[in-house]
N, C-alpha and C positions, 0 to 999 in steps of 0.2 A: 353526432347528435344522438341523444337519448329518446327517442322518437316514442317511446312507449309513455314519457314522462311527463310528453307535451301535448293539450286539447285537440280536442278531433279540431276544432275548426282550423288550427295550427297545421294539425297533419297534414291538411285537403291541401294546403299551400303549402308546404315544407318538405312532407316527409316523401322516401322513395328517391328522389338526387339530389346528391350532394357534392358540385363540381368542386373540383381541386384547380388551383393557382394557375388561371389564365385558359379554365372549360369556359364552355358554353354555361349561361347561367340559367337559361331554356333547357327542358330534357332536349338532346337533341334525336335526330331522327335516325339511329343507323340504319339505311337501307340497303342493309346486303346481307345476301346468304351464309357467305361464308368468311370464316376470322383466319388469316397467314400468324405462320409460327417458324420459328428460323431451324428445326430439329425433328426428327419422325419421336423421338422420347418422349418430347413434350404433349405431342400430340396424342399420342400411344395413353400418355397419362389420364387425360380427359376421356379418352374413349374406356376408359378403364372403370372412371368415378374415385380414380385414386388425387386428381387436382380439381379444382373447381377454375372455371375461366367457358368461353364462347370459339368451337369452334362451327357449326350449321344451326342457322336460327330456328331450325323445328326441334331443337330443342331449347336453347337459349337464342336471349337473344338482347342486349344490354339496357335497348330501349324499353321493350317489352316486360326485363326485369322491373325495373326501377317503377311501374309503375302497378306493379305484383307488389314489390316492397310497400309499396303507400297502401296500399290496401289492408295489407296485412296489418300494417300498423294500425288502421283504423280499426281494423276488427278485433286487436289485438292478440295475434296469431302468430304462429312460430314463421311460416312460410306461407306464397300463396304462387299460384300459375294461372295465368292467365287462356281463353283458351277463346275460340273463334265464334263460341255463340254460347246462348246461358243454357240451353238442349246441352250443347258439349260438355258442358261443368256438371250437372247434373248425373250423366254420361259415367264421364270419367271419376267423380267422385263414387258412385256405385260399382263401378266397373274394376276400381284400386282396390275392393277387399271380397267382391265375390265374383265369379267364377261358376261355368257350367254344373248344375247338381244342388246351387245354392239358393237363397231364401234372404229376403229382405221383408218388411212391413211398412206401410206405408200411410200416411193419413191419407183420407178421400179426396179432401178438401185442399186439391192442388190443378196448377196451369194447366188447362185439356191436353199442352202437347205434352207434357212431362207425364199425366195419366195415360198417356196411347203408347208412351213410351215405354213406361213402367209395366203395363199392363199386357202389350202388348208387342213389341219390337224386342226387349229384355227377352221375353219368354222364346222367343226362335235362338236366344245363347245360350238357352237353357238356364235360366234364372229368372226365376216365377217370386211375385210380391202377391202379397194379402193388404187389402185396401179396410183400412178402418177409420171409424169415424173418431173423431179428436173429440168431441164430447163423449165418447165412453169414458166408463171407469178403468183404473185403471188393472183392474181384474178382467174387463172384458177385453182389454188391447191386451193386456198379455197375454191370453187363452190363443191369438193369433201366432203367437212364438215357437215357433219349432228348433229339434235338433239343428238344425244348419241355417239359422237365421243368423244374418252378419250384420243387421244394419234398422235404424227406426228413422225416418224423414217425414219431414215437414214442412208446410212454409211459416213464416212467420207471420205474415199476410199473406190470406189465401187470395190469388188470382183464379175467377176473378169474384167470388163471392166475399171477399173482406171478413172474413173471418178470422180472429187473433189466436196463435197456439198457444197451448198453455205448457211453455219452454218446461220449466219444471218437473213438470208432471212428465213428460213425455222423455227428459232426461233421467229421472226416475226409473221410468220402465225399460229401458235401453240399457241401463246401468246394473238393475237386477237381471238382465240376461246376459249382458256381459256383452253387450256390442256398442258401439256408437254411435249417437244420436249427430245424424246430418239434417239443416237449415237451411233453407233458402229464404236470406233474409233481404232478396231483390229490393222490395215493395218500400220498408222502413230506413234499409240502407243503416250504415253502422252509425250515421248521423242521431237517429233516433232510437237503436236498438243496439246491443251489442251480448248475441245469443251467447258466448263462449261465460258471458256472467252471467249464465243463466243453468249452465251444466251443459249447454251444446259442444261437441267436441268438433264440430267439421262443419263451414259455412261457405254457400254457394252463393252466387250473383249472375243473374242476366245483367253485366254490365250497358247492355243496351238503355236498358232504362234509367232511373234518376242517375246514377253515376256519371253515362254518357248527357244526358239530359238535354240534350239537341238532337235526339237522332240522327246522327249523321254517321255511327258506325255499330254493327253487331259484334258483341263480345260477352266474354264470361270470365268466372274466374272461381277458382275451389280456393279455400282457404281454411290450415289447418291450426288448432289452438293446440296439438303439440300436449294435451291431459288426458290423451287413451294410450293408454300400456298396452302396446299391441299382444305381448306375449302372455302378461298374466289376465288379460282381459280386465283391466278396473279402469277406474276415470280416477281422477287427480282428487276426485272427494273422498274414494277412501270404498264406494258401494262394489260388492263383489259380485260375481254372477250367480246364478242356482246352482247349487252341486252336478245336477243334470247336464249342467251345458256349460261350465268352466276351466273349462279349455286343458283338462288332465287325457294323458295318451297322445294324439295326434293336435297338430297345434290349430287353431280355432279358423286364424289369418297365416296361413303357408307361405302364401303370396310373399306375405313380409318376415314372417319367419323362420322360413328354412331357406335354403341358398338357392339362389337365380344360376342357373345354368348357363343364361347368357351374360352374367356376367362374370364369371368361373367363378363361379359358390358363395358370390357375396352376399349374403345375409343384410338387408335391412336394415332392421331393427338392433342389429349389434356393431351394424358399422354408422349407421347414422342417429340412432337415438331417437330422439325426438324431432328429427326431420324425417324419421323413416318413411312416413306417408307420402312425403311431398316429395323426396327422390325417387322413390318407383312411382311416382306419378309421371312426371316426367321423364325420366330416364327410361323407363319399359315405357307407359303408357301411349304419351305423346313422340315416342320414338317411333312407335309402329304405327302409330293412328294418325297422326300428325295433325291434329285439329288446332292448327296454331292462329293468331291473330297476326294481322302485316303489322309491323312497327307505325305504320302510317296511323292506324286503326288503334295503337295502343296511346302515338301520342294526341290523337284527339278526345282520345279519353282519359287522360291525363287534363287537357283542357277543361275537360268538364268535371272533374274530381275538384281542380282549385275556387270552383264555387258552389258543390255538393253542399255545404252549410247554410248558407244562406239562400238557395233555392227551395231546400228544405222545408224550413219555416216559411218562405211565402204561399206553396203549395197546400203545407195544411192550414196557414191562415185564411187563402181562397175557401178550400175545402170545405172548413166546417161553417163558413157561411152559405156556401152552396148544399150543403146537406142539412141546414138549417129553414133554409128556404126550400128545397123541397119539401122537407116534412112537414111545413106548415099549408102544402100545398092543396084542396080537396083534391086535385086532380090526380095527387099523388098516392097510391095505393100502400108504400112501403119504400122503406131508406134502411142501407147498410153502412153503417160510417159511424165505427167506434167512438170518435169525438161527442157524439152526441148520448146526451147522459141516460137515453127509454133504450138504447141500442144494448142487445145482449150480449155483445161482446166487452161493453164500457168498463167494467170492473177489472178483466183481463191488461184493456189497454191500460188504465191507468197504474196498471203495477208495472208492465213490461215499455209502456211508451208514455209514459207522462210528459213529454214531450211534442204529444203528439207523433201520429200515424204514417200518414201518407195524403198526397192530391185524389188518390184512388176511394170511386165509393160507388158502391149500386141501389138502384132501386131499380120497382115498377109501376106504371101507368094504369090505373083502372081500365079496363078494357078488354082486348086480346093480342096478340103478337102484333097483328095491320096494326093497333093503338100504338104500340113503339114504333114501327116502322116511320109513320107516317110523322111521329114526333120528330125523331132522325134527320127525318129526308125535311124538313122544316128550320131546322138550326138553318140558319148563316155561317157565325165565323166561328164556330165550334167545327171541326171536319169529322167525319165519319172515316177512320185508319186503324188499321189493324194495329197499330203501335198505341203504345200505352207508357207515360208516364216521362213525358219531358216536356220542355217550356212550355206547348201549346195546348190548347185545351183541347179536349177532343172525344169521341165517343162509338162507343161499339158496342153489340145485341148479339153477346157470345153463343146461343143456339142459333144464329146462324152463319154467326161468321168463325170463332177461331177453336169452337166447340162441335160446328157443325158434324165433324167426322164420329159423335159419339150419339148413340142410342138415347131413347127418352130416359130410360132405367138408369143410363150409365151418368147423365146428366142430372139427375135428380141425385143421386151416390156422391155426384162433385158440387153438389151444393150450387147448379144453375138450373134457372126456374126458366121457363120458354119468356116471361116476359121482362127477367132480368136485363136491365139496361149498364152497362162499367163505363163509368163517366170518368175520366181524366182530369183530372181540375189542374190546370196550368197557372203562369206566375203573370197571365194578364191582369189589369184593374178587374178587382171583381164584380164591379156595378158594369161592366160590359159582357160578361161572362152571365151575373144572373139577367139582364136584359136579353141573352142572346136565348136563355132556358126559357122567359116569360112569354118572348111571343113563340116562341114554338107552341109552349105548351095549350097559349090559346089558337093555336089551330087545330086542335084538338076537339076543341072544347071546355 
């Protein structure tokens, strides 16, 4: 199958397995650790990275692939791995190109735990990020570039402030220092967005959310487009780095191209090309860390990948009637949800998601923090969970709940306001969804 050749709504159903005469026509499930081989050679070969094949699922794993494959297809990427939570991808994507002594940059306007993470857990491995704002210019994001910066990230929808990056600009500045711009494109999902045409070179997923889109299992996944020249530093468009920083004398990414010791001096990027990222991702990576997903985990999100399209479009059809109706709200102080045409991000979306965004949108309630609170604890069948962005609708008040662990300073830096409300809009009938907002709202007032 030409999987690159066929519609994403295609892929959600198709691509990733493709049984042979008299498989399972269902991905099936393999649950087991370990693959039997009839020879120590064979095996010898695999541990080597000299044959491709499944001998311990913390590294592969057949089920597990197959639905790495579909992904990748959707994102239209060379390879991708899956990994046991969207923290993990996150993780391991940073972690595949720097190393203690190193430097990454980062937008502000990202998930609290991926800010504490970045900000704070990175820096005990000794690799420290500079947090900038995505509306800088882009003279003022590069002034944050240093000698040993390996990497620019973002999300594409900022969680949980709904803020849209401007992919572009930000693979621009990534490209004149000669590093690779990584995406977390969770939020739009490759249904509505697909960063790699946009100049992103590496794109992440909390597969827990719209992918999985039943919450029923925690997953992630990195996913590479295979257009960063690890050695001469350029992206597939052709921009080179600053003379300052372009990778002459000592090699920029080591990691990938000079020889692994553990695996007797295999070089990367001259043994695998344009999978170089995605094999020492797994092969080093998830060899030593082992943040895998159970096959169980993989294939229920496979289940929810085969109706990723059409959940898609019902979410932002709720959506932008629900961010329609609040804004016409008096009660309503402020709405974030790009759909709507007075929103500052609107021009953004309509270049990068004309398609529409996401179920995901915030506002706030005139009042003070108790004024949300009390709105909250008022819904019915809307539920107050930490989880965000599958079937059901639902809602969270991120300085106190999944933000809590940051500073006022540092919350104000991530773009949430103390009376930011992140509302979930799910693929119930919407006239029960906005009934469930209306009477809360008038207990309010």
């Amino acid at each position: 199958m030409m999987e690159k050749k066929l519609k994403p709504a295609t892929l959600c159903v198709q691509a990733g397995w493709e049984p042979k005469n008299g498989e399972p026509r269902v991905l099936p499930i393999v649950q087991s650790t370990t693959f039997k081989y009839d020879n120590t050679e064979e095996m010898a070969d695999l541990f080597d990275l000299k044959k491709e094949g499944y001998f311990y699922t913390r590294l592969q794993n057949p089920t597990n692939d197959a639905v790495a494959r579909k992904i990748a297809a959707l994102e239209g990427g060379v390879g991708a791995m899956l990994t046991s939570s969207g923290q993990a991808a996150n993780f391991y994507a940073i972690f595949n190109i720097c190393e203690a002594g190193d430097h990454f940059v980062t937008s502000n306007e990202i998930y609290g735990g991926t800010y504490n993470l970045f900000g704070v857990t990175l820096k005990k491995l000794g690799i420290e990020c500079t947090f900038v704002s995505q509306e800088a210019t882009e003279e003022e994001i590069s002034a944050a570039f240093r000698p040993n910066t390996k990497a620019l990230f973002g999300e594409t929808i900022s969680n949980p402030g709904c803020k849209i990056l401007d992919i572009e600009k930000f693979a621009r500045i990534a490209h004149k220092h000669g590093v690779p711009l990584i995406v977390d494109n969770t939020f739009p999902t490759p249904i509505n967005c697909r960063p790699f045409e946009w100049g992103a070179d590496i794109v992440t997923h909390s597969t827990t959310k719209y992918m999985d889109g039943h919450a029923t299992q925690v997953g992630g996944c990195v996913v590479d487009s295979g257009n960063f020249d690890w050695e001469t530093c350029t992206h597939i468009d052709g921009n080179a780095p600053l003379p300052s920083e372009g990778g002459k004398g000592e090699a920029k990414f080591p990691g990938l191209c000079t020889p692994d010791e553990s695996y007797h001096g295999l070089t990367y990027t001259k043994k695998f090309g344009k999978m170089a990222f995605m094999t020492k991702l797994v092969a080093q990576l998830m060899r030593d860390l082992g943040s895998i997903p159970s096959p169980q985990n993989a294939f229920l999100l496979n289940l929810g990948l085969e109706t990723l399209h059409l959940r898609m479009a019902r979410h932002c059809e709720n959506a932008q009637r629900v961010a329609e109706f609040l804004s016409q709200d008096d009660r309503v102080a402020w709405v974030h949800y790009s759909g709507l045409s007075t929103d500052e991000c609107h021009a953004l979306a309509q270049k990068y998601l004309p398609n529409g965004s996401c179920g995901v949108l915030a506002f706030g309630l005139k009042g003070d923090r108790q004024t949300a609170v009390k709105f909250m604890d008022s819904l019915k069948m809307i539920a107050i969970v930490t989880h965000v962005a599958d079937a059901r609708t639902c809602v969270l008040h991120p300085a106190s709940h999944t933000h809590r662990q940051l500073s006022d300073e540092q919350l104000r830096e991530a773009g949430v306001a103390p009376d930011l409300i992140r509302l979930s809009v799910g693929i119930e009938d919407a006239e029960d969804i906005l009934a469930d907002l209306r009477q809360a709202l008038d207990q309010i007032g």
